[in-house]
C-alpha positions in Angstrom: 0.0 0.0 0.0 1.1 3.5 -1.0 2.2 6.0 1.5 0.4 9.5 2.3 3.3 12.2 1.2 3.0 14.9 3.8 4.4 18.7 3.8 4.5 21.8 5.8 2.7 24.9 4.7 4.5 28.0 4.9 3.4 31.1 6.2 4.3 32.9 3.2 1.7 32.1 0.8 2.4 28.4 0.9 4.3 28.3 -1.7 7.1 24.9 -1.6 10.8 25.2 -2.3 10.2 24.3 -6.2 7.8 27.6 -6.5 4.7 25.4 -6.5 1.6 26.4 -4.9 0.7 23.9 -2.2 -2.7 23.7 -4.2 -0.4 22.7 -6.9 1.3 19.6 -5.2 -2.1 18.6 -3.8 -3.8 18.7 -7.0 -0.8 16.9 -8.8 -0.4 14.8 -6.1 -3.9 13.9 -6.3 -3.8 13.2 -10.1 -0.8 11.0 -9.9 -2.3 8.7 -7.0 -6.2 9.0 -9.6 -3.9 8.0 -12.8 -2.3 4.8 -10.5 -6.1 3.8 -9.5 -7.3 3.6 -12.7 -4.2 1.7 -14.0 -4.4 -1.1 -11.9 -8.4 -1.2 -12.5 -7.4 -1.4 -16.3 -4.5 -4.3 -15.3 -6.8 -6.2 -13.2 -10.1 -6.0 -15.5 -7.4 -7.3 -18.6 -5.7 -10.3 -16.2 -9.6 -11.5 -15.8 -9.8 -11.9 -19.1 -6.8 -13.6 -19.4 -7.0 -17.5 -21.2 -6.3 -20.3 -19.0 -3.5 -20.7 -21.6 -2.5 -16.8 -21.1 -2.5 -17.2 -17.4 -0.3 -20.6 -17.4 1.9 -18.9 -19.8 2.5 -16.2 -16.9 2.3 -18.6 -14.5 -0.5 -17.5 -12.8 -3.7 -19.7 -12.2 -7.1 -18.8 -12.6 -7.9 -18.4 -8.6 -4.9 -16.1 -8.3 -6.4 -14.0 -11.2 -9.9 -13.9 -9.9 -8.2 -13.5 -6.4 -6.2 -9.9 -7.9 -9.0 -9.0 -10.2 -11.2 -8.9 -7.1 -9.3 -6.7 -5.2 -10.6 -2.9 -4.9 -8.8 -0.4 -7.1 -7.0 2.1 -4.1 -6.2 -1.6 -3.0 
């Protein structure tokens, strides 16, 4: 499981060292972990649809695949 990145606000606006709004590394923060969700929705939707012959050629067996795929997307 991912870890929560944590900062300080500064009093001066709350702009970070980089020059980025803290809105800014909130929102892209945000949109990074969003992107990740919906890539491993996309992985786990395509390795249920895997063959039996697909899924032994990864060595991977069906249960293990309807095991992942069943697994909740922050997961």
């Amino acid at each position: 499981m991912g870890t929560i990145d944590t900062f300080a606000v500064q009093a001066s606006g709350g702009t970070g060292a980089a020059g980025r709004s803290t809105a800014g590394i909130l929102w892209s923060g945000l949109v990074r972990r969003l992107g990740d969700a919906v890539a491993r929705w996309r992985q786990r939707r395509d390795l249920r649809e895997l063959s039996d012959d697909q899924l032994r050629d990864i060595g991977v067996t069906r249960q293990d695949a309807r095991r992942e795929a069943a697994r909740p997307f922050w997961d």
